[in-house]
SEGU-660707 format. One record per residue: x, y, z negated of N, C-alpha, C, O in turn. Coordinates in steps of 0.1 Angstrom, whole numbers, plus 5000, padded with zeros to 4 digits. Example, Ala and Ser with C-alpha at 12.3 -4.5 7.8 and 13.67 -1.06 7.14 Angstrom:
REM residues 2
513249434922512349554922513249674922514249674915/512849784929513749894929512950004921513450114920/
REM end
This chain:
REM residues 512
784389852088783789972094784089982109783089972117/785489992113785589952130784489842133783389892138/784589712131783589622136782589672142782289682154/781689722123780789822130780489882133779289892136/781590002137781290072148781390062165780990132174/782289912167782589922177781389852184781189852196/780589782172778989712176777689802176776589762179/778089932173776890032180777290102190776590162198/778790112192779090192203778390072214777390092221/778890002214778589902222777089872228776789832239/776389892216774789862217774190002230773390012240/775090112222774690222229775090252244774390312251/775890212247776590122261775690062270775490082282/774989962262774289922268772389952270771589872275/771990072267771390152263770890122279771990102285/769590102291769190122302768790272304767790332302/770090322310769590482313768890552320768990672317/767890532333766690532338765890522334764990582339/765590432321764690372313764490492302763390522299/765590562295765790652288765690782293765290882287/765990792303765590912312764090932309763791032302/763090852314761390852318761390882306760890992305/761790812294761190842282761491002279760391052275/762391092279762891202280761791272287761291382283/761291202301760391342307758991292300758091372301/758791182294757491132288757091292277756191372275/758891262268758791352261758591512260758091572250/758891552268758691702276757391722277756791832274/756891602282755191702286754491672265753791732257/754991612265754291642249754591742241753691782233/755891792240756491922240755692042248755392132240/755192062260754792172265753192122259752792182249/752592042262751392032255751092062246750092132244/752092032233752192132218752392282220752192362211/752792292229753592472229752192502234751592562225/751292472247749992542250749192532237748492622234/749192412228747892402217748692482205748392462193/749592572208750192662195750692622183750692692173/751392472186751792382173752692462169752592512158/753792502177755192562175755292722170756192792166/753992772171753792932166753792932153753292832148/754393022145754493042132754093222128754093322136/753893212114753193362114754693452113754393562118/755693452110757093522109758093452119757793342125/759193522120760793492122761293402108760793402097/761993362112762593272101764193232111764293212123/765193242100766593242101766993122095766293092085/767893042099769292962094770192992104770193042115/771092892094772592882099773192732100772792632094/773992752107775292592104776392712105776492812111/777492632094778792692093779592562091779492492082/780392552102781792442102782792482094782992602093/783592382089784792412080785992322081785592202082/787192332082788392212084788892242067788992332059/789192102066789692092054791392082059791892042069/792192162042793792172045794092132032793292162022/795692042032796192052015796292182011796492282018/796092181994795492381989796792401985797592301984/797292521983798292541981798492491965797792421958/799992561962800592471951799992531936800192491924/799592601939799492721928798292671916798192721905/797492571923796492551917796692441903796992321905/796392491891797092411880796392291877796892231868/795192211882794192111882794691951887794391841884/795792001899796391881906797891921905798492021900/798191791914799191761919799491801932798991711939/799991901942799791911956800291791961801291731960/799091771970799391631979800191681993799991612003/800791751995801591772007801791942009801692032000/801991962026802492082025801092152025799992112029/801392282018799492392014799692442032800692492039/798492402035797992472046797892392056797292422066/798792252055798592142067796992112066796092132058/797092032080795391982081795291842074796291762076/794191802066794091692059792491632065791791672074/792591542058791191432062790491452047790891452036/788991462054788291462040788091342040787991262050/788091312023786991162020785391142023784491222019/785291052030783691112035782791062023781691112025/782791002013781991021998782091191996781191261993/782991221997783291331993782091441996781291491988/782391442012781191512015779591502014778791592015/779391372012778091352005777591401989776591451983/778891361986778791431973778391581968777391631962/779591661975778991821980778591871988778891981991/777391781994776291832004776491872019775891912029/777491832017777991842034777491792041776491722037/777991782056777791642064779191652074780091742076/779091502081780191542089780191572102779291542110/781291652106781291692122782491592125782991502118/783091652140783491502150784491482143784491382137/785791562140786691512132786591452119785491442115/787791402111787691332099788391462090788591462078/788691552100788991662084788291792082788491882075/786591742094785591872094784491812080784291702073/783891942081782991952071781492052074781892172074/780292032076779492112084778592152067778592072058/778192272066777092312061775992372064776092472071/774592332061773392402071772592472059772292412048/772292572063771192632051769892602053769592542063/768892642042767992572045767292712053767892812053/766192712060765592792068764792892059763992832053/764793012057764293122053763293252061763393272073/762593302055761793392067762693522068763493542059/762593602078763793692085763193812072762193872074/763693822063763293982052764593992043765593922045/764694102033765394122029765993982015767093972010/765093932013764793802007766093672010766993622005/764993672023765393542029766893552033767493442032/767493682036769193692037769793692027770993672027/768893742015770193742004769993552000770793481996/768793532004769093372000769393312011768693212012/770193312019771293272031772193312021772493222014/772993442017773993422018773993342001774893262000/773293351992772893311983773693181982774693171975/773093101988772692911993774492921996775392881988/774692982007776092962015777192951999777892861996/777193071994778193051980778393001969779392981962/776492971968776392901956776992721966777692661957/776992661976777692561977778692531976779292421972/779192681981781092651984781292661970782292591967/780792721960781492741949781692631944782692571940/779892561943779992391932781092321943781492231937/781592321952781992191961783492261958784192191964/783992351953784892381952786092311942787292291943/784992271930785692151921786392001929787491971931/785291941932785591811935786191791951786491681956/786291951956787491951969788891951966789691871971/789192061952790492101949790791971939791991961936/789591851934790391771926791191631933791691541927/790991651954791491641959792291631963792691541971/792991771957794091901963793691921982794391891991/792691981983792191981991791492121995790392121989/791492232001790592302006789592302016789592242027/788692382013788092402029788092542035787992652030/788192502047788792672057787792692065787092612071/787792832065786192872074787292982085787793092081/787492932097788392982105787792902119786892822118/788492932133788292952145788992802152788692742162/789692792146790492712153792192672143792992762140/792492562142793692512126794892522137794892492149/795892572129797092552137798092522127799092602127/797992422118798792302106798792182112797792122107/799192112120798991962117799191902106799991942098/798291762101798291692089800191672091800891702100/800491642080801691612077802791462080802791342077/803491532087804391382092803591342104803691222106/802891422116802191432124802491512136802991622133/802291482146802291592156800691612158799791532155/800491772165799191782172798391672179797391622175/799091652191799191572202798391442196797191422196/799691362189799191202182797691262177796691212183/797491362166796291352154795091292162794491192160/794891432179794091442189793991342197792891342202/794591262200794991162211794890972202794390872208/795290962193795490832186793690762189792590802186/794290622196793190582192793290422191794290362192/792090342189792490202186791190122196790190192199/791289982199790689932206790289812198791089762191/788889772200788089692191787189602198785989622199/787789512203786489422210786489482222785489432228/786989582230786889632241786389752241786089812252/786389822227785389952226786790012221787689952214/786590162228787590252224787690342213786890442215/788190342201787690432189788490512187789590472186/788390662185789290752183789390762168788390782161/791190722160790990682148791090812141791390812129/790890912148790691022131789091122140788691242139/788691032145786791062145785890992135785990882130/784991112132783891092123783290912131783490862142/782590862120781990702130780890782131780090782122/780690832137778990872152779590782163780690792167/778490672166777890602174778290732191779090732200/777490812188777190952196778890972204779390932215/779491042192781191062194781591002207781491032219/782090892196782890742198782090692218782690682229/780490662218780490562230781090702245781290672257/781090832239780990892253782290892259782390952270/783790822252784990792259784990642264785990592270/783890592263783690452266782590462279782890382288/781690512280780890562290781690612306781090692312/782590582310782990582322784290642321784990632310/784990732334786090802336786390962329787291042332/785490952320785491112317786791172317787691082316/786991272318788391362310788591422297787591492296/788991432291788491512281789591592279789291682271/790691602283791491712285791591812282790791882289/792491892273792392002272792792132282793292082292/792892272282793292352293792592482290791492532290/794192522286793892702281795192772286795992692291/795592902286796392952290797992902278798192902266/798792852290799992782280800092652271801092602267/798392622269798092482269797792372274796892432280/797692252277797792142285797992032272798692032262/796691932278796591802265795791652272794691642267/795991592279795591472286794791432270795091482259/793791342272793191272259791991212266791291282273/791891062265790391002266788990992258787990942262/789291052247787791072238788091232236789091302238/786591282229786291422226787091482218786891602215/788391412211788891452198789391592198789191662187/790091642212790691762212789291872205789791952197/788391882206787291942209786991972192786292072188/787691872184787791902172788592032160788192062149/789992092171790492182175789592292166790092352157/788492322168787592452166786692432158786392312155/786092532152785192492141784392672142785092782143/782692662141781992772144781092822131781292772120/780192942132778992912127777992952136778293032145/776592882135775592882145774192932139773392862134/773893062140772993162135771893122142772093152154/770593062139769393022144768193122139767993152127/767493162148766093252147764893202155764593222167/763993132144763193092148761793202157760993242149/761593222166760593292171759093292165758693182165/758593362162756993332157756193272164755393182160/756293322179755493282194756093202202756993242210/755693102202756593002210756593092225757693112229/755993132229755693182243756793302244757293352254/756993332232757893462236759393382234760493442231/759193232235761293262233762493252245763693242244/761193262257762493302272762593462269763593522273/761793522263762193652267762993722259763493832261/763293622243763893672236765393612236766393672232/765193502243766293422249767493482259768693482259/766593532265767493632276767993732265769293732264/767493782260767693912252769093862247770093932250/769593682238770393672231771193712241771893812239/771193632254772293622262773593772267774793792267/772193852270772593982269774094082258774994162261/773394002243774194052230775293922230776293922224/774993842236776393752232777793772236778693712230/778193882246779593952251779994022235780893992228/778894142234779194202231779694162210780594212203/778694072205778994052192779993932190780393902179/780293872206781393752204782593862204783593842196/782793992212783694082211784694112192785794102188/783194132186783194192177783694062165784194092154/783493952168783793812158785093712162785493612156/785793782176786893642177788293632168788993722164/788293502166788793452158789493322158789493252148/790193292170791093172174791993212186791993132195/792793332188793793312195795093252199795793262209/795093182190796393062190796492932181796192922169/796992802192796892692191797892672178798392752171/797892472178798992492168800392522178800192542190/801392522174802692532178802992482187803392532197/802992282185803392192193802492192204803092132212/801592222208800792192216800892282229800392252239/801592392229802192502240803492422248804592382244/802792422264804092342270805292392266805492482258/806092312272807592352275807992462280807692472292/808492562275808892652282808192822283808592932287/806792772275806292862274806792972259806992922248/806893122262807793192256806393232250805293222254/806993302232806093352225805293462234804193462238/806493572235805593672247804593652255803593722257/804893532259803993482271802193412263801093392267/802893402251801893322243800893422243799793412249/801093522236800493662228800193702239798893702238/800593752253800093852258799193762269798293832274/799093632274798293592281797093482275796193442282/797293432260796193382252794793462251794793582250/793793382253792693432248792193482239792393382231/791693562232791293582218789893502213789293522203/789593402222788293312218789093182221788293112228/789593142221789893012226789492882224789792782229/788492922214787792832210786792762218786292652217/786492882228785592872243785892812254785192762263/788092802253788492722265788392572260788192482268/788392552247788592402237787392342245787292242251/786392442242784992322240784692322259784192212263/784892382266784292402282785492292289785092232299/786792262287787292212288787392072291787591992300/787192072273787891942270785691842273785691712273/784591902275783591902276782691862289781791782292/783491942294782891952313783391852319784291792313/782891802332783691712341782791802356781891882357/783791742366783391812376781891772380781191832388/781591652374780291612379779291702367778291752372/779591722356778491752349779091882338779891862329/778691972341779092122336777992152324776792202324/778692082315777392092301777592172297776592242294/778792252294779292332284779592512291780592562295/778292562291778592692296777092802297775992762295/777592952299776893012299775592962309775692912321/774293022299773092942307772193112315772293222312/771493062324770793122331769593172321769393122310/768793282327767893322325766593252324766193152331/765793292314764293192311763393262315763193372310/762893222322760993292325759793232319758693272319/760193102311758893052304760092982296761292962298/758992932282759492872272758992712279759692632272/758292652286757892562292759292542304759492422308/760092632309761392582313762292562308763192502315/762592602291763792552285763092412278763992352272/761992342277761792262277762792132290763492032289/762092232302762492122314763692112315764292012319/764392232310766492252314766692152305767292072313/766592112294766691982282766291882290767291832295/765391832293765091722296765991682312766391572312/766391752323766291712329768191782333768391832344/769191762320770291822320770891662322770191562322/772091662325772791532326773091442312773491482301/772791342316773291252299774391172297774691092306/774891182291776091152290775991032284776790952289/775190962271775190862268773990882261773690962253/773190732267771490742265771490732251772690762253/771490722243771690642229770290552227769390562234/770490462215769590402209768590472203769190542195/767290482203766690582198765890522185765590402187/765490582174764990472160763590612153763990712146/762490602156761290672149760990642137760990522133/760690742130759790772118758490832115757690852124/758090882102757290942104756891092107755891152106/758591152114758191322116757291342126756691242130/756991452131755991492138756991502150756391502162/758591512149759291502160759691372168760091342180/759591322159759691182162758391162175758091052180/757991262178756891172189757391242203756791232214/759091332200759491322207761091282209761991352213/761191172206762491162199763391102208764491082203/763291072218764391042233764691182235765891212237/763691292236764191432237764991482227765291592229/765391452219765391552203767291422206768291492203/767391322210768591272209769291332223770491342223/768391362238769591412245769691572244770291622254/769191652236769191772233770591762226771491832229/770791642214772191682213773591702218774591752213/773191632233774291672240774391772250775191792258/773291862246772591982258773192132251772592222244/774992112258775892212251775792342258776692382266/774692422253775092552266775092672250774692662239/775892752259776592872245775192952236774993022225/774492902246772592972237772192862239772692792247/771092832232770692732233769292702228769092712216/768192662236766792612226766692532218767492442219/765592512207765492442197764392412197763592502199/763592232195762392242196762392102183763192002184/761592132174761992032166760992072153760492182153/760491952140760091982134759791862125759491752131/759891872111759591732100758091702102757591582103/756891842105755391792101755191912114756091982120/753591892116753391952128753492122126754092212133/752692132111753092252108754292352102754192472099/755592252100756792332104757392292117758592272118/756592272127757092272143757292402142756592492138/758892402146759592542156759892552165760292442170/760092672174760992662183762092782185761892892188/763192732183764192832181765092872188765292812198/766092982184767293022194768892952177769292962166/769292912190770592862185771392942192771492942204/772293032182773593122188775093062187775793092177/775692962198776492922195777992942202778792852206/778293112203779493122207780293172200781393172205/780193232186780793272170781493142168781093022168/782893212165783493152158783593162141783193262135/784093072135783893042118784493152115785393192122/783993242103784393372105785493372087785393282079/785893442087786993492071785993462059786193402049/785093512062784193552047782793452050782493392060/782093472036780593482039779893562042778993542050/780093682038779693812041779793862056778993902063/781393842059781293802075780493722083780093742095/780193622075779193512083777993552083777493532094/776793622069775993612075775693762080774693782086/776593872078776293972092776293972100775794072106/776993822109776593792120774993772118774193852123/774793662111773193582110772493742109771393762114/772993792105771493962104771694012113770594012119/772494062118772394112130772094052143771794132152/772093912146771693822153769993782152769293732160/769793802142768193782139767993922141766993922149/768294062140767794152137767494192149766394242153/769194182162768994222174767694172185767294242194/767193992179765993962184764593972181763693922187/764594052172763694102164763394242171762494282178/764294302168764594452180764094482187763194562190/764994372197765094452208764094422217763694502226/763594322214761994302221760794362217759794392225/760994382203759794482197759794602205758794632211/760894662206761194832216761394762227761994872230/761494702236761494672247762394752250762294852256/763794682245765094732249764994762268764594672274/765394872274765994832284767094772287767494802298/767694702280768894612286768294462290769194372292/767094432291767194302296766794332310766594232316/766694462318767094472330768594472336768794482348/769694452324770494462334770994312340770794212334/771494312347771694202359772794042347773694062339/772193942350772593812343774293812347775293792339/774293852360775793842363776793902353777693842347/776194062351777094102341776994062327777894102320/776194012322775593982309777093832306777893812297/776893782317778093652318779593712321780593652319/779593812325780693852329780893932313781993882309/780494002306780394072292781793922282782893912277/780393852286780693722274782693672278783693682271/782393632289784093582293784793742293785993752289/784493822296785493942286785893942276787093972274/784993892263784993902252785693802248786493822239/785393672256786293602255787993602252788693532244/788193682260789493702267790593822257791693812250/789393932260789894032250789494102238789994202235/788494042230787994052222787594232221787294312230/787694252213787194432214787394512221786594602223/788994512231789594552239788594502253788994552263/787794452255786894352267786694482275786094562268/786794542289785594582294783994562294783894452297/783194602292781794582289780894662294781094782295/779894612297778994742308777294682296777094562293/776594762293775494772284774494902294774794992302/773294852291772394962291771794992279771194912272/771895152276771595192265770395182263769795132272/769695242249768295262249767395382258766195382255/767495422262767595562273767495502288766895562297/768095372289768095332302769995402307770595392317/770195442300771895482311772495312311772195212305/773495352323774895212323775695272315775895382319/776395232306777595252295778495132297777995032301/779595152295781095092295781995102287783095032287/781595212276782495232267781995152254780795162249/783095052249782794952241782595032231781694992224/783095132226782495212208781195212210780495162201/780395272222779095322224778295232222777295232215/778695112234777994972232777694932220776594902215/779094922214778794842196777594932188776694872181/777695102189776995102182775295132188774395172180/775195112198773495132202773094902199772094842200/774294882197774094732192773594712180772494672178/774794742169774294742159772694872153772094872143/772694922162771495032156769994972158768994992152/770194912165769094812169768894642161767894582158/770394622160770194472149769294582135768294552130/770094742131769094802120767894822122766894782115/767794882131765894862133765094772129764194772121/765994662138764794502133765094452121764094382118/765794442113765794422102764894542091764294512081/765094672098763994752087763094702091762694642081/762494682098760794622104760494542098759394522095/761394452094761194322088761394382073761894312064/761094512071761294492056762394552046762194592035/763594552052764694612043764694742046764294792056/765394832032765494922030766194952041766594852048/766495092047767895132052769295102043770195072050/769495102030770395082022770794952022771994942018/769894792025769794702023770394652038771094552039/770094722051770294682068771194712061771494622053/771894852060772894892059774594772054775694742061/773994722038774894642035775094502044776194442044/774094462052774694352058775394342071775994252077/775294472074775594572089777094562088777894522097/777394622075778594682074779694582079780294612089/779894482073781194422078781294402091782394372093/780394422102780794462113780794602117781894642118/780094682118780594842113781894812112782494792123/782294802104783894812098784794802109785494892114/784694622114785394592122785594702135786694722140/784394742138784494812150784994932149785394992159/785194992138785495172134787195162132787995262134/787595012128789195012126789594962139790595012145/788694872145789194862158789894722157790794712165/789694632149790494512144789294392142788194422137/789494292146789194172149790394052139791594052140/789693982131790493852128791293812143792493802139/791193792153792193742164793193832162794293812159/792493982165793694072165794394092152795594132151/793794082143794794042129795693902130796993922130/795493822130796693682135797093702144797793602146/797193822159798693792164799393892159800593862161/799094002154799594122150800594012136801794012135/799993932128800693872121801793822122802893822117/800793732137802693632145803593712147804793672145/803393862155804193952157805194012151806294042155/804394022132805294102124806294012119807194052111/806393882123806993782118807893752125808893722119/807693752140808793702149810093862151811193852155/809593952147810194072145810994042138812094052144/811094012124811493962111812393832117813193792109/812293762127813593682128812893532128813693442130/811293502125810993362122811093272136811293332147/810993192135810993112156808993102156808593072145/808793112159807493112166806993012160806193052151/806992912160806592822149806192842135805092802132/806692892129806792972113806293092118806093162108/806093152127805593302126803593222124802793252116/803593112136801993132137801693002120800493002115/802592922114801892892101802292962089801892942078/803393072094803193142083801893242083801193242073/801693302092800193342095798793282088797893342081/798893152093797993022088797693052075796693082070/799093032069799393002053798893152046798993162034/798493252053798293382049796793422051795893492047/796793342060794893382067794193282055793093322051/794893172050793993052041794193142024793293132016/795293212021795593262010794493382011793493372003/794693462018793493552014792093552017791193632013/791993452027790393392024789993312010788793342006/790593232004790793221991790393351981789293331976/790993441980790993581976789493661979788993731971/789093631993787893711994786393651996785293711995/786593502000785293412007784593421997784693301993/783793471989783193451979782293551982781193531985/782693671982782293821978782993961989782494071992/783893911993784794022000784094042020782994012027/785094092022785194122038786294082045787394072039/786194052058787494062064787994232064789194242061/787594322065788194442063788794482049789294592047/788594402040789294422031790394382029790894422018/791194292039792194202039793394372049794594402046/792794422054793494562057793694702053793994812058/793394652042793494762033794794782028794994882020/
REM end
């Protein structure tokens, strides 16, 4: 398996990248040509998801196995494994990715999102635990695998014929050549953390879900696009969920105090911008404003490439753009377009929301997905006035949110046209509008209602999964543990009662 992978990294190495470039802008004008002849218009909205998962040994409790090590460290899946239960893999060897299949935005189509999402985890729940194995739907792991440091898991790598392989990376060709592709850094850099590393591995660190809404009108998805950008401060406020690393990975010297009170409550945002960016090429970051859906075409095509790859066609209807459709996967901005399709007549073009992190529940996950479909559905139907307010703040919202999760300053314009600041107010002229669009689309008020709620909740207690795990580390270091044991006894408590609720429950039920 090294051999062969170090014989496509290699191929892909040698990939002529000018040559792959032309083909990229060949591909764009065929893309805007389909968008003027209305290939990409569809008669509805239509929703999916991707939800990332790290797999951990399960605790002891379960009478089916044998526990293979300590419950709650990070483990490696078997990659049969994941074929077997429908998965696929992401960059690490202990992630696990799930995608639903695409649905139209009604009251239907979400209960079969969340439907799809349970009925998986449930069947895949056998042949994980016969493992001794779970999977965790969370922000960011702070277990290392066992008999391991952070550092080594992230950093270990082996050399093959001259090709560099990071030995606990998924084999993507993709991955693997972009530490071989020149001087990159990949480095980590968060408040109190610091991680030298030459492949993407750190980056593995995090794990998301990515709520997609397909637009009906290809022509309307700059303006709905803007619209995301606008809600992305405020509902990343309302979902963070990775304020602290593992243990080992906090320099020398850095004090718990110091940990808790100057950590981010997204940090999942410093992992990926980080360990992602280089000073030559800033892939990973909040994007600008769209005035035509014919320019998020051109921002793709003509973004920096990091590594041309080999490109291989079939018979989709995408495939006749398929140098575009391979460097789109490296076209990392926190929103993102989608242009893609199996036959001409399911060509879409879509919005990818990707600054949520992996959330407690399913129910938590897809009220994101409803209220992210619903707010673009909304807020353009009523022609919100908030897409007048200024891009600067809309980016300034989001790294608030980052930072401070519900506590963020935030500046919104209401439906009225006022400037507001007060984050209660914000959330709820937010969520009142994800309700709208979803009634339009069909649901009862009783029916918005239920998928609303788990965020509702959040915001009325005033509590955030971030702010529940340090409030945890807290009540623990109180109690006498060293900091270490405060943040995996935490761990070991955040995996126990998602256990308890991922099925059916809420994160607000975990505060009760």
């Amino acid at each position: 398996m090294s051999d062969d992978l170090a014989s496509a990294v290699a191929s892909a190495l040698a990939v002529d990248r000018d040559a792959f470039q032309a083909r990229v802008l060949e591909d764009a004008t065929v893309i805007k040509d389909a968008l003027d002849d209305g290939v990409f218009d569809n008669p509805e909205g239509v929703i999916g998801l991707e939800i990332e998962f790290y797999a951990v040994v399960a605790g002891e409790d379960e009478p089916s196995y044998q526990p293979t090590g300590t419950p709650g460290a990070l483990a490696r899946v078997p990659r049969r494994l994941l074929e077997y239960v429908g998965f696929e893999k992401e960059l690490g060897l202990h992630n696990a990715e799930m995608s639903t299949s695409p649905q139209p935005l009604n009251a239907y189509g979400l209960r079969a999102q969340e439907s799809e999402v349970a009925a998986r985890l449930s069947a895949a729940r056998g042949p994980i635990r016969a493992e001794g194995l779970q999977l965790v739907s969370d922000g960011l792991w702070t277990i290392p695998p066992d008999g391991e440091t952070t550092a080594a898991y992230l950093t270990d790598s082996v050399e093959d014929d001259g090709v560099q392989l990071a030995a606990n990376m998924s084999d993507s060709a993709r991955y693997h050549a972009m530490a071989n592709a020149g001087d990159a850094d990949f480095g980590l850099d968060a408040p109190h953390v610091s991680l030298d590393a030459t492949t993407a591995m750190p980056e593995s660190l995090i794990t998301s879900i990515q709520p997609h809404y397909q637009v009906p009108h290809a022509v309307d998805l700059a303006e709905s696009f803007n619209y995301a950008l606008r809600v992305a401060g405020p509902l990343l406020a309302v979902g963070v969920n990775s304020p602290l690393f593992p243990p080992d990975l906090y320099d020398d010297g850095a004090t718990a105090t110091a940990i808790l009170e100057d950590g981010w409550a997204e940090n999942r945002i410093a992992v990926f911008e980080s360990v992602l960016n280089t000073p030559d090429a800033e892939k990973v970051r909040f994007p600008r404003d769209l005035e035509t859906t014919a320019e998020a075409v051109d921002r793709i095509a003509e973004d920096d490439t990091l590594v041309p790859l080999p490109v291989s066609t079939g018979d989709r209807f995408d495939d006749e753009f398929a140098h575009f459709r391979m460097k789109h996967g490296t076209y990392w901005r926190w929103v993102r377009p989608v242009f893609e399709g199996a036959t001409r007549s399911s060509a879409n073009a879509r919005i990818e929301f990707r600054p949520l992190p992996a959330q407690p529940t399913i129910r938590d996950t897809v009220a994101f997905q409803a209220v992210f479909a619903g707010l673009l559905a909304g807020l353009r139907r009523q022609e919100h006035p908030v897409l007048a307010m200024d891009w600067t703040a809309a980016e300034d919202n989001f790294y608030a949110a980052v930072r401070d999760g519900l506590d963020a300053d935030l500046e919104w314009i209401d439906r009225d046209g006022g400037h507001i600041t007060d984050t209660a107010a914000i959330l709820e002229d937010v969520l009142d509008h994800a309700r709208a669009g979803l009634e339009a689309h069909g649901l009862s008020e009783t029916g918005a209602h239920r998928f609303i709620e788990p965020l509702r909740e959040r915001v009325a207690v005033g509590q955030t999964p971030a702010a529940w795990k340090r409030e945890a580390v807290r009540n623990r270091l109180d109690d006498g543990a060293s900091f270490s044991e405060a943040v995996h006894g935490m761990q070991r408590e955040y995996i126990d009662r998602q256990e308890e609720t991922l099925l059916s429950g809420r994160f607000t039920d975990w505060l009760q």
